[in-house]
C-alpha positions in Angstrom: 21.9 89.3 147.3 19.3 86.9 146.2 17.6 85.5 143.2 14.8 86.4 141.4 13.1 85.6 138.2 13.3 88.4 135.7 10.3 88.1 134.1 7.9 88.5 136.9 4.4 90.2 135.8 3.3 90.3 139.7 5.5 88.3 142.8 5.9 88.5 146.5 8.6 87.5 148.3 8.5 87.6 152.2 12.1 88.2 153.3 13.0 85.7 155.8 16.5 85.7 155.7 18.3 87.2 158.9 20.5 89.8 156.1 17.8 91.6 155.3 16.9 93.9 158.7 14.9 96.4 157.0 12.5 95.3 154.8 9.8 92.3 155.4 8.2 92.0 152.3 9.3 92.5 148.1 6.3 93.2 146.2 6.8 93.0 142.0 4.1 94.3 140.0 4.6 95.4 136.4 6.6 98.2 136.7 7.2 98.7 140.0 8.5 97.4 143.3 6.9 97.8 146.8 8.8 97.7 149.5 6.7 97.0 152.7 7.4 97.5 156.3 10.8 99.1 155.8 12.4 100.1 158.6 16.2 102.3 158.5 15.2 103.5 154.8 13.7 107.1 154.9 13.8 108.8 151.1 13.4 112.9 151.8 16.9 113.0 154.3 18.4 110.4 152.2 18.2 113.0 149.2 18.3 115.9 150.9 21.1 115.3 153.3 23.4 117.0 150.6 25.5 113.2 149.3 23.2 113.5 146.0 21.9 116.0 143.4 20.0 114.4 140.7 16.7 113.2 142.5 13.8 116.3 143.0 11.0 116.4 145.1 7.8 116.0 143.1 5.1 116.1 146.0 5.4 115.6 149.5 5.9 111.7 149.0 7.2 111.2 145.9 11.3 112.0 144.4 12.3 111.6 141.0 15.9 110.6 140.0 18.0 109.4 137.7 21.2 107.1 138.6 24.1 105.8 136.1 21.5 106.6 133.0 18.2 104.8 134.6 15.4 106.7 135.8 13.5 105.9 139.0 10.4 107.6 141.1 10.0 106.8 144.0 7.4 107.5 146.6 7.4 106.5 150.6 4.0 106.5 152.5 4.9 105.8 156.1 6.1 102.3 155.8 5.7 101.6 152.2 8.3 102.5 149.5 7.4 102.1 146.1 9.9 102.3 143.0 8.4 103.0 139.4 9.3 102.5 136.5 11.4 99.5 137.0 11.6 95.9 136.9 12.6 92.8 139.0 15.8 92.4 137.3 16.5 96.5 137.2 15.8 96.6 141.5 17.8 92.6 141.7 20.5 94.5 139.7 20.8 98.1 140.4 18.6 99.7 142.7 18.8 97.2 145.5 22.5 98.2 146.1 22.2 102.1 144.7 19.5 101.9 148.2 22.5 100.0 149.8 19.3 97.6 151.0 21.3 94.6 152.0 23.6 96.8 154.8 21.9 97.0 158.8 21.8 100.3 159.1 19.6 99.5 162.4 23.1 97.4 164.1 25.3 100.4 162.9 23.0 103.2 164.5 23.3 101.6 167.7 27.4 100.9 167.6 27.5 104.8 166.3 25.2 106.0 169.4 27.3 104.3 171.8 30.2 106.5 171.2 29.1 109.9 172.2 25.4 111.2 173.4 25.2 113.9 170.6 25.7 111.7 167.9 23.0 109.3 169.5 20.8 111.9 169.2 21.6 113.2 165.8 21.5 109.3 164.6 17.5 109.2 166.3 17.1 112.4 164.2 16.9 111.0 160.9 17.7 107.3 161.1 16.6 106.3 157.8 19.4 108.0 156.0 21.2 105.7 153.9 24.8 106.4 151.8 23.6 105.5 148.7 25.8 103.8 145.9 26.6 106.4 143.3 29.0 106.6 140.2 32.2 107.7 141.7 33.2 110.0 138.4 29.9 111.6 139.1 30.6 111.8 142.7 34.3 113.2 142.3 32.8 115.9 139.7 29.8 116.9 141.1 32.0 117.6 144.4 34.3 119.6 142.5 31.3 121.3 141.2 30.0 122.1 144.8 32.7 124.2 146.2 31.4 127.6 147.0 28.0 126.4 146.1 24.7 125.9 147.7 23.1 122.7 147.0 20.2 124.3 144.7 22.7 125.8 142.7 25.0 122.9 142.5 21.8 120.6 141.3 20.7 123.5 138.6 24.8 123.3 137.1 24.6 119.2 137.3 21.3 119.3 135.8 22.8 122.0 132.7 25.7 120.0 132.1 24.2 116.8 131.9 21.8 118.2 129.6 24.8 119.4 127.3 27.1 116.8 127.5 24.8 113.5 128.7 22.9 111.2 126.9 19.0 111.4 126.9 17.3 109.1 129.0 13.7 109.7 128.8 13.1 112.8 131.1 16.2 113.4 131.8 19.9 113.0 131.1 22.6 110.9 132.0 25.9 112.3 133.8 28.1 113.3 130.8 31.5 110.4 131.1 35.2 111.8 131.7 36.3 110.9 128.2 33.6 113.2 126.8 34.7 116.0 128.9 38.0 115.2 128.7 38.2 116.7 124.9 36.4 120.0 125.8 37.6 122.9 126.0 37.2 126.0 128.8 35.4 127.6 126.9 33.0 125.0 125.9 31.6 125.5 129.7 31.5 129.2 129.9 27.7 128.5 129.8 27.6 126.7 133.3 29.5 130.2 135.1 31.5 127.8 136.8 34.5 130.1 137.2 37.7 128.5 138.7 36.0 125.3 138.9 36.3 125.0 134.9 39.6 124.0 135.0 39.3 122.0 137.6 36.8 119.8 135.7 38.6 119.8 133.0 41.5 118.7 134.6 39.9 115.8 136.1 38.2 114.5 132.9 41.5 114.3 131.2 43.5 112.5 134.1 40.2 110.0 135.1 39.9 109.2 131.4 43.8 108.7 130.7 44.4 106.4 133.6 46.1 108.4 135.5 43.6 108.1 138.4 42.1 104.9 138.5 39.0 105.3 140.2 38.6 101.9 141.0 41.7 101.3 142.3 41.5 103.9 144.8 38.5 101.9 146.4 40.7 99.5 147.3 43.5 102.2 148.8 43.5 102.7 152.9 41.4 105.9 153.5 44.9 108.0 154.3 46.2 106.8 150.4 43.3 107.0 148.9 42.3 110.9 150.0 46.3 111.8 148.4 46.0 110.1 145.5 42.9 112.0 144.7 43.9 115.2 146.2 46.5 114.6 142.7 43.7 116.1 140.7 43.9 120.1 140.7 41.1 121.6 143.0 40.3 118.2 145.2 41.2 119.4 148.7 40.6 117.0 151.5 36.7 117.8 151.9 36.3 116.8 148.3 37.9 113.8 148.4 36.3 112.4 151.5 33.3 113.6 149.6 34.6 111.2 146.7 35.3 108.2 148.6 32.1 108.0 150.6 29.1 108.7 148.3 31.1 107.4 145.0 33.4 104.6 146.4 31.3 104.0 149.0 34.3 104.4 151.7 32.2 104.2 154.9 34.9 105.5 157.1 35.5 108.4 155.4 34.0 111.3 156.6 34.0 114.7 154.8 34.3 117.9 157.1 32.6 121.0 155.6 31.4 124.3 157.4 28.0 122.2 158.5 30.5 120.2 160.3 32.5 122.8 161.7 29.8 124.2 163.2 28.9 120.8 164.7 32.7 120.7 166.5 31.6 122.7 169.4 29.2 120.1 170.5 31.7 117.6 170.5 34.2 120.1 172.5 36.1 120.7 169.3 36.5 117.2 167.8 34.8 114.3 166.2 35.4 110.9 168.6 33.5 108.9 165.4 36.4 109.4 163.1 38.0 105.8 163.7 34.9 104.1 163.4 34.4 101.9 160.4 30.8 103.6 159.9 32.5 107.5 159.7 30.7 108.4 156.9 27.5 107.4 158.1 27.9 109.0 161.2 28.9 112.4 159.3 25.8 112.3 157.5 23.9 111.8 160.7 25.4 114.8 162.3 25.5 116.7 159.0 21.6 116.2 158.5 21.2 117.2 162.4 22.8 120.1 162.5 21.7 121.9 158.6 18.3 120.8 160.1 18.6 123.2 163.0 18.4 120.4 165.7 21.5 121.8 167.9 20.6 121.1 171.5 
């Protein structure tokens, strides 16, 4: 990380240091911040590679998204990101690891390509797809949510419940907290048709809010302990706990397996050689982008 002022009306900060690989120069004006010649950072597979459901295309360039209650847009023009609606101290705080900015994503592409020729190609594909650093309550729910869902429908029931049980946060709404749902009852989300996944919610909010399952313990956990301990909650099989780990506790070598992935097995001659790598995740996402895009040869 690195220091900034926070009150900062207009600044620019050329980015020597060796940690930061994919971004040259920090530009903060009012507010916004312009990123310029990033490299490893590329915004429509990043939210459309299915880790994330609360950022929507607004034009071709341009995504708008809410994360842990604060709002963002964000628009990429080759190049050139720019975030609005933010400050210094909201990007030195929160956006510049939500981005997961300070990681080289350029070193871990090539470590990742080395190990098999399919997922070199599938990391050329899209290699600006970044795991970005969500809320893991969020995470864990919204992949409960997902099961038996397509990703529009899964964003349209986020959206709803947020917009029940959230805080307002301007335009939009902030992800309602386990204690909150925690004292609901089924009924209360017969409005969200989520049918066998009700419970399920339910029965997460109460256990995440009573301390049952410790969230931030199980960052700590080795991948193995940490996929039981939430497979504990009713309806978290092992695809939605790996889901868990790596977009909310940022568990880079956990890699979730779903049909996109199964499909994705025969090119590998029926398993995954990336699975021990440290960088799993990222190399899931790679593959999992690759194939949904139709890129299979």
């Amino acid at each position: 990380m690195y220091d900034l002022a926070v009150n900062i009306s207009y600044q620019k900060f050329i980015m020597s240091d060796t940690s930061f690989k994919s971004i040259s120069e920090i530009i903060f004006k009012n507010d916004s911040v312009i990123l310029e010649n990033v490299s490893d950072f590329d915004i429509a597979p990043t939210f459309e590679c299915g880790q994330c459901f609360r950022f929507d295309r607004l034009d071709e360039k341009t995504y708008f998204g809410v994360a842990q209650g604060k709002e963002i847009s964000i628009t990429q023009d080759k190049k050139t990101v720019v975030l609005q609606g933010i400050t210094a101290a909201d990007f030195n705080n929160f956006w510049f690891d939500f981005f997961d900015l300070g990681r080289d994503y350029g070193k871990i592409r090539k470590e990742l390509s080395l190990i098999h020729p399919v997922l070199e190609k599938a990391a050329a594909y899209a290699p600006g797809i970044r795991i970005l650093k969500q809320n893991p309550w969020e995470a864990l729910c919204s992949f409960i949510i997902s099961q038996q869902k397509q990703i529009p429908g899964i964003k349209m029931t986020i959206a709803r419940m947020s917009e029940a049980f959230g805080e307002k946060t301007g335009k939009a709404y902030t992800f309602p907290c386990a204690e909150k749902l925690a004292r609901l009852e089924l009924s209360d989300l017969d409005f969200l048709k989520l049918g066998y996944r009700d419970r399920y919610i339910l029965s997460a909010a109460k256990m995440v809010s009573s301390g049952e399952i410790n969230l931030e313990n199980i960052r700590a956990m080795p991948v193995q302990d940490a996929r039981k301990e939430l497979m504990k909650i009713c309806g978290v099989g092992v695809k939605v706990a790996d889901c868990t780990l790596l977009y909310g506790l940022q568990r880079l070598d956990a890699a979730p397996v779903d049909t996109w992935m199964k499909k994705a097995e025969q090119l590998f001659d029926g398993g995954f050689p990336f699975l021990e790598s440290p960088y799993a995740g990222i190399a899931q996402q790679y593959i999992f982008h690759y194939i949904r895009s139709g890129q299979i040869n």
